[in-house]
C-alpha positions in Angstrom: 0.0 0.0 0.0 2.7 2.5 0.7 4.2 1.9 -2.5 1.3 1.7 -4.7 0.8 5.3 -3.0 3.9 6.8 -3.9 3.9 5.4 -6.9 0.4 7.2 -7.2 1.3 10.3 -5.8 4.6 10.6 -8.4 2.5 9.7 -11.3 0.0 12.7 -10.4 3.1 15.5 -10.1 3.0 17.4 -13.3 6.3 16.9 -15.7 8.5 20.4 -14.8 8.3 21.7 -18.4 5.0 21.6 -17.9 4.8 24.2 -15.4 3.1 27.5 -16.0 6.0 29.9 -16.9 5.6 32.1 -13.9 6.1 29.6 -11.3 9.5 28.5 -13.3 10.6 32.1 -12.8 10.1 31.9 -9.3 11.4 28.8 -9.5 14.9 30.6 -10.9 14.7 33.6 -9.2 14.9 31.5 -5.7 17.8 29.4 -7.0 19.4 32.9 -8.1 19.3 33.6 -4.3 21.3 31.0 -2.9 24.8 32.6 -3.3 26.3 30.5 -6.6 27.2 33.7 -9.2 26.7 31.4 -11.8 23.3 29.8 -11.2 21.5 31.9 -14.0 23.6 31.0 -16.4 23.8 27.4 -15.2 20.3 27.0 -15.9 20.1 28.7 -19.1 22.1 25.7 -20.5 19.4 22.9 -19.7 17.0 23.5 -22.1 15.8 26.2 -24.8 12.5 26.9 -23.1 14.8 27.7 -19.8 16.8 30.1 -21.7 14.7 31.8 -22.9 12.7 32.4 -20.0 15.8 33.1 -17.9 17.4 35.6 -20.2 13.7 37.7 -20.7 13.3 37.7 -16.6 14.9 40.3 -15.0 14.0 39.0 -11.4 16.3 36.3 -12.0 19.2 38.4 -12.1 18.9 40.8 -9.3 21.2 39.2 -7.4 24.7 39.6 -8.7 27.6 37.7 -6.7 30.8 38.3 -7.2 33.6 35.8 -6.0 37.0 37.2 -6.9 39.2 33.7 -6.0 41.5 33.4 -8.7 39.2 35.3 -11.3 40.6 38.4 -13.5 39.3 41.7 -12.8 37.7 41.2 -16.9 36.2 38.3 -16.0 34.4 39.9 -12.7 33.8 43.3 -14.8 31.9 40.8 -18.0 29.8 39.4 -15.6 28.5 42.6 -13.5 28.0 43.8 -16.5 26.0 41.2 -18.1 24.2 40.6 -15.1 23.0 44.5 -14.5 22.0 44.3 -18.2 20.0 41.6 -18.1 18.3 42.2 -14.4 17.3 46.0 -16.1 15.2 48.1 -15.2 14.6 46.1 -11.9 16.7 47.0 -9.1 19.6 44.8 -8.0 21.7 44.0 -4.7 25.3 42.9 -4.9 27.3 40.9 -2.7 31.3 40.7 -3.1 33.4 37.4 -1.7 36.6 38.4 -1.3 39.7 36.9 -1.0 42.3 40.2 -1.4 40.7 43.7 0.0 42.8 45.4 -2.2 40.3 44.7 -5.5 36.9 46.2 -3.3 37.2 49.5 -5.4 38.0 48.2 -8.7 34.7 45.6 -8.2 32.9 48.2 -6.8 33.6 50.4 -9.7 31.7 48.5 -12.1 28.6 49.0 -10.4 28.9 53.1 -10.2 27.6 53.8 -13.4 24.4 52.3 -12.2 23.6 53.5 -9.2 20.3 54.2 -9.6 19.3 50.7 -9.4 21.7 49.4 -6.4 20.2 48.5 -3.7 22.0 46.9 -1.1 25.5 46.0 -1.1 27.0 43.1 1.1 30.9 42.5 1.6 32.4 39.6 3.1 36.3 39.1 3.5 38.2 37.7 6.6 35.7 36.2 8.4 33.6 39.9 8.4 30.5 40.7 6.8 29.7 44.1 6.1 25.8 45.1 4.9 24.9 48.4 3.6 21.7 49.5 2.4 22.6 52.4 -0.8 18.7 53.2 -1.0 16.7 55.3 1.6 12.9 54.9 0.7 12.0 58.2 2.6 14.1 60.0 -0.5 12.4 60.6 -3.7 15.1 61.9 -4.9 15.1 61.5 -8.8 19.0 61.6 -9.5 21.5 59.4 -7.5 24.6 61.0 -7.5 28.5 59.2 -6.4 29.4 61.9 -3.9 32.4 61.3 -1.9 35.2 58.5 -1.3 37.2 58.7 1.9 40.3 56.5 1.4 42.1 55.4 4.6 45.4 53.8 3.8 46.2 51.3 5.7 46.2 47.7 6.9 42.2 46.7 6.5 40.5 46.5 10.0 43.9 47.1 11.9 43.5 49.6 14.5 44.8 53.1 13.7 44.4 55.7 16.4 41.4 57.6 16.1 39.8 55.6 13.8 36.5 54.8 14.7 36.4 51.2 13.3 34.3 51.7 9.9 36.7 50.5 7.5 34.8 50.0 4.9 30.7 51.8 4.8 28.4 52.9 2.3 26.1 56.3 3.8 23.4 57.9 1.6 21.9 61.0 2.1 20.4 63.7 0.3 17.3 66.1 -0.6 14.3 65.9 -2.8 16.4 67.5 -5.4 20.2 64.9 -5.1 21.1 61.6 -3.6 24.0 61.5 -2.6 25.7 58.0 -1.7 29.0 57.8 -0.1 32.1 55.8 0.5 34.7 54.8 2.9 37.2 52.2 2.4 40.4 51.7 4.1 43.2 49.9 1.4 47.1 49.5 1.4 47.6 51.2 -1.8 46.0 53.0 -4.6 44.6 50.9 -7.2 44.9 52.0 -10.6 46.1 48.6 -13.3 43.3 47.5 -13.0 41.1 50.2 -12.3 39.3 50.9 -16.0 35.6 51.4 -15.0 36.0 55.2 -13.8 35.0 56.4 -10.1 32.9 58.7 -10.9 32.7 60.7 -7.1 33.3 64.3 -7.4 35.0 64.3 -4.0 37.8 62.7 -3.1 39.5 62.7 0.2 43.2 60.5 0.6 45.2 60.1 3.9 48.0 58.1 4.5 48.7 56.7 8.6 52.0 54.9 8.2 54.6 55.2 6.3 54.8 52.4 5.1 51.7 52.9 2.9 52.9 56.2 1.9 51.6 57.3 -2.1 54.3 57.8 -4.5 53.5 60.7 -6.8 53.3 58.8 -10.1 50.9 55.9 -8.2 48.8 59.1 -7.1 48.5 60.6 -10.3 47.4 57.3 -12.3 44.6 57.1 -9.7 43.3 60.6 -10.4 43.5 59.3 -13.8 40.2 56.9 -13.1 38.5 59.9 -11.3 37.5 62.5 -13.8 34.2 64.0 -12.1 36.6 65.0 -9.2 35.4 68.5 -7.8 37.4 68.5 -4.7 40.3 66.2 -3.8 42.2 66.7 -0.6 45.5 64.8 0.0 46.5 64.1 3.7 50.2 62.8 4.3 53.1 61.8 6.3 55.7 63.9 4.9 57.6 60.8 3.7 60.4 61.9 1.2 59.3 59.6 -1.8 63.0 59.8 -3.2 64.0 60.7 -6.7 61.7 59.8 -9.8 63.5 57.8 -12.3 61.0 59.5 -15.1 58.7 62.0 -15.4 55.0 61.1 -14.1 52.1 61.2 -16.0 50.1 64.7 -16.8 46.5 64.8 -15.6 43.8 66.4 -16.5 40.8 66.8 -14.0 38.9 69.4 -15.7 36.5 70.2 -12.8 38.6 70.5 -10.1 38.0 73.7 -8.6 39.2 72.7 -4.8 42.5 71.3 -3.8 44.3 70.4 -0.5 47.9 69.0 0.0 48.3 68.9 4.0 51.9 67.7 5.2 53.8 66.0 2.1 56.7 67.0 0.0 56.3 65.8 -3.1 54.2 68.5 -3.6 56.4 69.6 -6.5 56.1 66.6 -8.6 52.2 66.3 -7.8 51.2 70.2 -8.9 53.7 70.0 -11.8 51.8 67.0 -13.2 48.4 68.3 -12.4 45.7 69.8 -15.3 42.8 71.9 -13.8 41.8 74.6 -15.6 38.9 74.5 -13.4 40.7 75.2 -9.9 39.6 78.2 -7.6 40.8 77.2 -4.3 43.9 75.7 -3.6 45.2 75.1 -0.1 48.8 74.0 0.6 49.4 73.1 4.4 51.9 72.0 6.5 54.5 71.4 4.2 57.9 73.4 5.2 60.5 71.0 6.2 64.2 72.0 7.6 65.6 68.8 6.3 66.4 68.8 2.2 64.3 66.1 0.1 65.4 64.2 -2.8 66.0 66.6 -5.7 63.5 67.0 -8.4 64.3 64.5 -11.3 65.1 67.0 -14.2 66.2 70.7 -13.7 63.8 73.5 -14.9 63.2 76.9 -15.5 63.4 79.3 -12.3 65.3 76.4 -10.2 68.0 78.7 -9.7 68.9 80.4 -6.4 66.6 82.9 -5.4 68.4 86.6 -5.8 67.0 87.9 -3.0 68.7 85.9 -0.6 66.1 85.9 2.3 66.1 84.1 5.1 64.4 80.9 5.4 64.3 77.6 7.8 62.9 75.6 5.0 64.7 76.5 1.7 64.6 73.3 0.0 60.7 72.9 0.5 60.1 76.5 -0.3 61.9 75.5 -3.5 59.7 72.7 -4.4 56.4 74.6 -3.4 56.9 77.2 -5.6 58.1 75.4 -8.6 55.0 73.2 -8.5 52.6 75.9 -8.3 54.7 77.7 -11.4 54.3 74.6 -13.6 50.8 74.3 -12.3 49.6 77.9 -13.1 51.8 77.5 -16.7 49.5 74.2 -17.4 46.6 75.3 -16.2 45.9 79.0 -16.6 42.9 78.0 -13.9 40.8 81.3 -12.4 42.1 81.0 -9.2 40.4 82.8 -6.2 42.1 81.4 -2.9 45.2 80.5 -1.9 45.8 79.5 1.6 49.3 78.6 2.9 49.3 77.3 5.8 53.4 76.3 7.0 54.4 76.2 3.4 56.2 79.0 2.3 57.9 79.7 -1.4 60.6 82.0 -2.4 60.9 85.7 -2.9 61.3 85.1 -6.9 58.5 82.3 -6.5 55.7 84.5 -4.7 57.0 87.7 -7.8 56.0 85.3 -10.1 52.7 83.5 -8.5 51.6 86.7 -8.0 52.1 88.3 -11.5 50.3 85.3 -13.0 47.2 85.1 -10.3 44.6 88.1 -11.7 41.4 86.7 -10.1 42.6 86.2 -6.7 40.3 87.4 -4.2 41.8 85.3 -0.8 45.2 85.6 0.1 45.8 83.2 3.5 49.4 82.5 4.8 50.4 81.2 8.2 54.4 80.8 9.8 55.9 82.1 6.3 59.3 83.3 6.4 58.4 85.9 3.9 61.1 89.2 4.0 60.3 93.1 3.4 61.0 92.0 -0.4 57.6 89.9 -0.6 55.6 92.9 1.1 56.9 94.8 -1.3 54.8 93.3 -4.3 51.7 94.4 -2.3 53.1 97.9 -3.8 51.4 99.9 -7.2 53.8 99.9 -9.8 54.3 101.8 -12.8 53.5 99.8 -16.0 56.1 99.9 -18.7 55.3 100.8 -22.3 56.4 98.8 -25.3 59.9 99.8 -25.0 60.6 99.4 -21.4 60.2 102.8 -20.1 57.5 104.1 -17.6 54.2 104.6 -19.7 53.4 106.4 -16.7 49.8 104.2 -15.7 49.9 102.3 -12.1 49.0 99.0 -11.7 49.0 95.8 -8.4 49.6 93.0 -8.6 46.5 90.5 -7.3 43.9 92.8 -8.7 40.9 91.3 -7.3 42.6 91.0 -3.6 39.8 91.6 -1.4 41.1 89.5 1.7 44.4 89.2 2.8 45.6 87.4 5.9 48.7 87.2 7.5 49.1 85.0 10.9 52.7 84.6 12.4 55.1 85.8 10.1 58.3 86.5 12.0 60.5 88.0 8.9 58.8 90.7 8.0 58.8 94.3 9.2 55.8 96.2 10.5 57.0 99.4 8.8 56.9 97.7 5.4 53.8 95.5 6.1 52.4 99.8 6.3 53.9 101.0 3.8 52.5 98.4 1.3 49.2 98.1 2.0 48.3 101.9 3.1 50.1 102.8 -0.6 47.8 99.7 -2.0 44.4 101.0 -0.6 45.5 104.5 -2.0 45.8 103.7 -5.1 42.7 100.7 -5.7 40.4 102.7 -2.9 39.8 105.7 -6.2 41.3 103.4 -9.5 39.7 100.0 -8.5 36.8 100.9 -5.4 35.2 97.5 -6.4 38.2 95.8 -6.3 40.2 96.9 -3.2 41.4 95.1 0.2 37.9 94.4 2.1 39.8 92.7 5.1 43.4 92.4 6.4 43.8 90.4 9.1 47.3 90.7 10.8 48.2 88.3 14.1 50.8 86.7 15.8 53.5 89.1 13.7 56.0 90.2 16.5 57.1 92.7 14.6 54.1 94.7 13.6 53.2 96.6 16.8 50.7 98.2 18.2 51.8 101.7 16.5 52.0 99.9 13.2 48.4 99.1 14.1 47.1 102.3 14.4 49.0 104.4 11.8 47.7 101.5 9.2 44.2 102.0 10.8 44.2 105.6 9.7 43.8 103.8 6.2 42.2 100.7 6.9 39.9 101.7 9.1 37.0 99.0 10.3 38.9 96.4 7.5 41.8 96.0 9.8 41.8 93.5 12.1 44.6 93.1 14.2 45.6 90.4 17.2 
């Protein structure tokens, strides 16, 4: 009896082609979801009526996993993209094996382009599963848009001080208007070899916490290469001399960069020489004067000379390297700068002459601990414009002018009587010539030797647009 109902009961089961073609598709879809990457296309193969239902069913592929063991990074890029293809315009969730950290960027650039559709994103490596949810259902936002990527380079989940333990997180966020989606990922190195999808973030934030995994310039550079929607990209270091270059490094063009920030390096020479952005308004060098003398620059240029003036300085061979990246910058670039903060990197007397005669739309002049002489002051000055033939054509002229804020904090070098001289002869002359474009603010502190006389008699000029501590 039992086996005459078995026998029965396996008779009365309906062949599987048979099924209605919706209950195969759920059928797939579920199989889709236990984990294989290649289910989909495992079950395409049985049968034409399979295949054809699998490959017109979008639910089936909303699941994309990507196992990097011993794949190529074309073989991982083929399949994301066939799979986001085929799962279109349904949204899909990815999940990334990994078996080496250092690919998580280059996989996860393959999905960028269509983030509209991501939904969730799940990460294993090491034991550690990371699950991220890109979508945020109280936004109606109707354009997703790659914001920023905060690279932290280190060893992945090793503790660093003051990290706060997120070394790898997705974070949306946004209006009714944008949605934004974020990334933070901590990595040994830059990838760029294989890096050929672009990351298309328009902010881009780098900082180095050991030595060890310190970014050579040309390494840098061929990363910036795969960002081209960069709007902002700020560079944190360790001041670790990179040595000499064997060759030049690559040019690169990031032509909407308009906001730039190299805090405590010195390659900084070999990074703005290399640099296009014709786009760049605001461009702030800090914390790169160094007393010791770095690796020379690999081929000898124009305006690597001594500098004439023969000022003092503690840091002469980074002030040499400052400036001449900033000239080859400016010669590149041509960009409509508006603000240039230095904040512990200084340049040279001949350096800050020629930044300044090349910098018309400045509006924001910032500098902090500059060893800047009399001689720099100076070029704060009107000047008489020479005609054709090099003789006085008898018209005035500044340098910088669009300065409207100028700020000055602890430097030692120069005098208080020149510091008065130049700008109570500057607001003179752009006060009645240029009254739209004249100093709005000075801010003078921590300069020992501007006084408190040197205060008032340049108040008689300045008025309320001094500010003095």
């Amino acid at each position: 009896m039992i086996i005459s109902t078995v026998n029965k009961d396996t008779h009365s089961f309906p062949p599987f082609p048979s099924l209605p073609p919706e209950l195969l598709i759920e059928i797939f879809s579920t199989c889709s979801l236990t984990g294989d990457w290649h289910i989909p296309l495992t079950l395409s193969k049985v049968c034409c009526l399979w295949r054809d239902l699998i490959i017109s069913s979008p639910c089936i592929w909303q699941m994309i996993v990507i196992l990097d063991s011993r794949r190529t990074m074309s073989s991982i890029r083929t399949q994301a993209e066939l799979w986001i293809a085929r799962s279109s315009p349904l949204p899909f969730n990815v999940v990334l094996k990994l078996t080496d950290f250092e690919r998580l960027l280059p996989i996860v650039s393959c999905f960028l382009p269509n983030l509209a559709r991501w939904m969730r994103c799940t990460i294993t490596y090491d034991g550690r599963t990371i699950d991220t949810s890109l979508s945020d259902l109280t936004l109606s936002s109707p354009r997703h848009i790659p914001h920023h990527l905060d690279i932290i380079l280190k060893t992945p989940f090793e503790d660093v001080a003051g990290d706060d333990g997120d070394d790898i997180i997705f974070f949306p966020y946004g209006s009714t208007t944008y949605r934004h989606i974020s990334m933070k990922v901590a990595t040994t190195k830059l990838p760029y070899a294989e890096m050929v999808n672009p990351l298309v973030f328009t902010s881009l934030d780098i900082s180095e916490t050991a030595f060890e995994y310190s970014v050579r310039s040309p390494d840098l550079l061929r990363f910036l290469a795969h960002c081209p929607n960069l709007e902002h990209l700020y560079f944190h270091g360790l001041s670790n001399d990179e040595g000499t270059l064997d060759a030049s490094p690559p040019a690169i063009a990031l032509p909407r960069l308009h906001t730039l920030l190299l805090n405590e390096i010195c390659n900084q020479r070999s990074i703005l020489s290399h640099l296009y952005l014709p786009a760049l308004r605001e461009l702030y060098l800090h914390h790169m004067n160094v007393e010791y003398q770095p690796e020379p620059y690999h081929v000898p240029e124009e305006g690597d000379s001594d500098d004439e003036a023969n000022d003092f300085s503690q840091s002469p061979h980074s002030d040499l390297h400052t400036g001449m990246g900033i000239r080859k910058l400016l010669s590149r670039s041509r960009p409509p700068l508006e603000i240039l903060d230095m904040d512990l990197s200084d340049m040279r007397t001949k350096d800050f002459r020629w930044v300044f005669d090349k910098l018309p739309d400045l509006k924001q002049f910032s500098i902090v601990g500059s060893d800047m002489s009399d001689s720099v002051v100076a070029l704060f000055v009107p000047f008489a414009v020479e005609n054709g033939d090099g003789q006085d054509g008898g018209q005035m002229s500044v340098r910088l002018p669009k300065l409207s804020v100028l700020k000055m904090y602890s430097c030692q070098q120069l005098s208080g009587d020149a510091l008065v001289k130049a700008l109570s002869a500057r607001v003179h002359y752009t006060d009645h010539a240029t009254p739209d474009a004249t100093l709005a603010t000075v801010v003078i502190s921590s300069c020992n030797n501007f006084t408190a006389s040197h205060a008032q008699e340049l108040s008689w000029d300045l008025h309320d647009r001094l500010h003095v501590s």
